[in-house]
C-alpha positions in Angstrom: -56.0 168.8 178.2 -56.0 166.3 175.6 -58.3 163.1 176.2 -56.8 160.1 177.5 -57.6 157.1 174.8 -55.3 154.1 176.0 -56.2 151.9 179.2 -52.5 151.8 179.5 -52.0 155.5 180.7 -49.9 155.4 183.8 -52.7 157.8 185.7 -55.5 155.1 184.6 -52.8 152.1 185.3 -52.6 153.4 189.0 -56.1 154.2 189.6 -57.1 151.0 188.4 -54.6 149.2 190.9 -56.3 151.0 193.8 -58.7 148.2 193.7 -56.1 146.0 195.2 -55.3 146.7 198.8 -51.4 146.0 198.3 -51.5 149.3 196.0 -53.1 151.1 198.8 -50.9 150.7 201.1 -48.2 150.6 199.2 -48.9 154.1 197.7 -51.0 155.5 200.6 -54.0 156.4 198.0 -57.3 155.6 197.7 -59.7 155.9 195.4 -63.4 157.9 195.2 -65.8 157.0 192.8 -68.9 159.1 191.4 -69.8 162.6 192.0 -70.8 162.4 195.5 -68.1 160.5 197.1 -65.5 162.9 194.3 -67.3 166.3 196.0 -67.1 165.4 199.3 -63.4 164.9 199.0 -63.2 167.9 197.5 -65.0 169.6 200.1 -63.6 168.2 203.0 -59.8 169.3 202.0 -58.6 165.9 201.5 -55.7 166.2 199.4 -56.6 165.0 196.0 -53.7 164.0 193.3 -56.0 163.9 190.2 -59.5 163.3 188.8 -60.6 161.3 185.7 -63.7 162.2 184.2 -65.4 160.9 181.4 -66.8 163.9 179.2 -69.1 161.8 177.3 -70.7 160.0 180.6 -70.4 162.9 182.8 -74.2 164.7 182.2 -74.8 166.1 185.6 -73.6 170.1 185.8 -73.1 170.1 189.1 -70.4 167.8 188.7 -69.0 170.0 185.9 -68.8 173.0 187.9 -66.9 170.5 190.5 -64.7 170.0 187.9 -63.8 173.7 187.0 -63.8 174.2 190.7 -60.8 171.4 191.5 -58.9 172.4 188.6 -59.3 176.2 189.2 -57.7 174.9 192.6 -54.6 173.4 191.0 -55.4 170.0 190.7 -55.3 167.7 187.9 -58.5 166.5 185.9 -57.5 164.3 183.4 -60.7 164.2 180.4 -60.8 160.1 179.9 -62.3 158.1 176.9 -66.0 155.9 178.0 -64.0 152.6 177.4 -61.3 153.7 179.2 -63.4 155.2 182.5 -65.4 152.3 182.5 -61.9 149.9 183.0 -61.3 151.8 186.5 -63.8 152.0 188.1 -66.3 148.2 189.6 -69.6 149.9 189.0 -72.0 148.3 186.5 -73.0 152.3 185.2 -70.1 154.7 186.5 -71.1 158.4 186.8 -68.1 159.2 184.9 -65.9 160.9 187.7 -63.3 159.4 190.2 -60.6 161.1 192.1 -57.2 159.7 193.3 -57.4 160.7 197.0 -54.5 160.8 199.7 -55.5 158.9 202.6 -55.4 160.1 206.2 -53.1 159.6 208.9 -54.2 156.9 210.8 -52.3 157.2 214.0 -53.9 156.9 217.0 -51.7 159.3 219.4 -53.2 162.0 217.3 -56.8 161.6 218.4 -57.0 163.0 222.0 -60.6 163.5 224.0 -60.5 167.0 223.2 -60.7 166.7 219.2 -62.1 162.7 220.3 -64.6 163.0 222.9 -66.8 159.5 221.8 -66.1 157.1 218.6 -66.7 153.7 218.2 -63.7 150.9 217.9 -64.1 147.8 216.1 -62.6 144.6 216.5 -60.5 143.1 213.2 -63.8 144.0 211.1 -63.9 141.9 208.2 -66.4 143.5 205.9 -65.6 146.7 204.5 -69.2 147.6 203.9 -69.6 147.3 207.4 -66.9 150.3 207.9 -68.4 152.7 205.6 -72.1 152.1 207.1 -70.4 152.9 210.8 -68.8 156.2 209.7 -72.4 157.3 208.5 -73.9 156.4 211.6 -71.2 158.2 213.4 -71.6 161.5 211.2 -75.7 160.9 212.1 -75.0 160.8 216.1 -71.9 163.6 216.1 -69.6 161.5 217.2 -66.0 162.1 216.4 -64.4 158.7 214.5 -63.4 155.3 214.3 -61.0 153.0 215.4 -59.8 150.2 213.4 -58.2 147.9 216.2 -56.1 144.5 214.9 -56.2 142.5 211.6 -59.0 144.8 209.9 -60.8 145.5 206.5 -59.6 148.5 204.7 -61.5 151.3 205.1 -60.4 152.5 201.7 -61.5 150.0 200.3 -64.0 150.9 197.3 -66.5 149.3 198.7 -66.1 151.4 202.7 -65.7 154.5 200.5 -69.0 153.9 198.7 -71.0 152.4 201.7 -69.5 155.8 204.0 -71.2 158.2 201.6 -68.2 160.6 201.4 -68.5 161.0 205.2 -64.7 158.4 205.3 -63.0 161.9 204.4 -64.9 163.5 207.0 -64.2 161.6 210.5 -61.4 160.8 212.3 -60.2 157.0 211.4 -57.2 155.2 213.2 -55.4 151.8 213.3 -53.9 149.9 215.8 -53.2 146.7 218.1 -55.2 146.2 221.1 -52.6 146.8 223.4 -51.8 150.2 221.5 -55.9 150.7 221.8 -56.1 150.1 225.9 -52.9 152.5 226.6 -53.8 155.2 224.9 -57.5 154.4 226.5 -56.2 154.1 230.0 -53.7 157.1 229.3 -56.5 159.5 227.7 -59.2 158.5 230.7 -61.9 156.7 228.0 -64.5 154.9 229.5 -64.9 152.0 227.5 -68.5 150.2 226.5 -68.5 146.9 224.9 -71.6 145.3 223.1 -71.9 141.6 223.7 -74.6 139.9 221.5 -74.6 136.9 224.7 -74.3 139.0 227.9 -74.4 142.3 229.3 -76.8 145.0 231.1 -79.1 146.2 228.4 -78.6 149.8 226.9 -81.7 151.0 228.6 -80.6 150.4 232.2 -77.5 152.5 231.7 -78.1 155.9 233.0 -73.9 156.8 234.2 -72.5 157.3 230.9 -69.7 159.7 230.4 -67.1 161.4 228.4 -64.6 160.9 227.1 -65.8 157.5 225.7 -65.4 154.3 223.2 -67.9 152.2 221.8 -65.9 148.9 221.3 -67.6 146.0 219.5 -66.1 142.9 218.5 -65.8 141.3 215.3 -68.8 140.0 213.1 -67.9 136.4 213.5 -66.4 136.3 217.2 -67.7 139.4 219.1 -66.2 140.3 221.9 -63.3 138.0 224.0 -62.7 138.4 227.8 -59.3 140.1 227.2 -61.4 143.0 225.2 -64.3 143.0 228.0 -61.7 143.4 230.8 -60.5 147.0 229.4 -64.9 148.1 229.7 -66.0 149.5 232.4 -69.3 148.2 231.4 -70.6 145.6 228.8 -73.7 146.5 227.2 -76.4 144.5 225.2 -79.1 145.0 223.0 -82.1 142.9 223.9 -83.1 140.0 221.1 -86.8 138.8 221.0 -86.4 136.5 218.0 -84.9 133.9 216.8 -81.4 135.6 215.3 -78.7 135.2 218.0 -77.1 139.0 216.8 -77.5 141.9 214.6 -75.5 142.6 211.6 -72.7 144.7 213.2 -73.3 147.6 211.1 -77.2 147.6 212.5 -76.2 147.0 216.2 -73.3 150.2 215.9 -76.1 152.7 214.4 -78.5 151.4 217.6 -75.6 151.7 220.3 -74.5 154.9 219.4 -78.0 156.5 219.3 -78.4 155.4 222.4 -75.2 156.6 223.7 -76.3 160.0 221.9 -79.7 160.3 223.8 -78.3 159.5 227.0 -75.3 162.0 226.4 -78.1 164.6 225.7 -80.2 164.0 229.0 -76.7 164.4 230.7 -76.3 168.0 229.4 -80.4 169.2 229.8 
């Protein structure tokens, strides 16, 4: 396949605009960058529309053989000149390897408890960083997903992609109003835990925890309202010793659900 040269190639053109979140919806694509987060979409069966690869920055042969591997598969991989790599992708030293990446479906009537037993739900999230660093703490606990509720940060975004470490192609993710959220969560039989910063029993002295179940934290500037505590059986908090009224919502997810996890466990012994 002959090397791309021109920054204006409509396969660069597009990847490029997947920076912009108006692209992503609009197209319903997503972009991976480096060889992890290009592997692990590989590897998970996401449906991948092309890779760009930069002969002359890629050294690593792992990410060679990856290469033969998703084009022995049938999919496209497009050999791109360093100047013209470097234009698509927003980090400082690229690996040299991105793939153009289908996303998921996000509806929520597909997740039941039996292929959902326990996720977490967030609140109109604002920082996408956040996102990716809950679906790692999710794929650390074995829980099953996420669920984006209301006005929310893109979990495609570059920056969720990166922060997830591959595991966004991994985990259930869906989207959704509140009202859609507490239906299908009164309809499905979740017991619902919120996380309040201000109020709440702490984590420890919960010992009836059950599936199926939702984590549900609020949103990093507002938390929790009462509408959102109304749909938990229980609100649960994490006690604070110091000075800092919260915890980065990221940190206080990977706590909860740890917690959840260990309690789930003495369940089952």
């Amino acid at each position: 396949m002959d090397l791309i040269k021109s920054r204006s190639n409509q396969k660069v053109k597009l990847a490029r605009s997947l920076r912009l979140r108006k692209t992503r919806q609009k197209t319903g694509l997503f972009l991976a960058e480096g060889i992890r987060h290009t592997g692990e979409a590989y590897e998970s069966g996401a449906v991948i529309e092309f890779i760009l690869f930069s002969p002359d920055l890629l050294s690593s042969q792992f990410a060679l053989n990856l290469i033969d591997q998703v084009s022995n598969s049938g999919v496209p991989c497009y050999p791109t000149a360093p100047n013209v790599f470097v234009s698509i992708t927003e980090k400082e030293h690229p690996q040299g390897i991105c793939a153009v990446v289908q996303q998921p479906d996000l509806r929520l009537t597909r997740l039941e408890p039996h292929n959902f037993p326990w996720g977490v739900a967030l609140i109109s999230p604002q920082d996408p960083g956040n996102i990716g660093t809950i679906l790692r703490s999710i794929d650390a606990v074995g829980a099953s997903g996420l669920i984006l509720i209301d006005s929310s940060a893109d979990p495609f975004h570059p920056s969720s992609v990166r922060a997830s470490m591959g595991m966004v192609f991994w985990y259930s993710i869906a989207m959704c109003s509140f009202k859609e959220f507490a239906i299908w969560a009164s309809e499905n039989n979740y017991a619902v835990y919120g996380s309040s910063s201000h109020s709440g029993i702490d984590i420890h002295n919960i010992s009836d925890i059950q599936l199926p179940l939702i984590l549900l934290l609020g949103s990093e500037r507002q938390g929790l309202m009462e509408k959102h505590n109304a749909q938990c059986v229980e609100v649960i908090s994490l006690p604070m010793q110091g000075r800092a009224s919260s915890l980065n919502l990221g940190v206080a997810a990977g706590i909860l659900l740890y917690q959840i996890r260990d309690k789930l466990s003495l369940k089952m012994i």
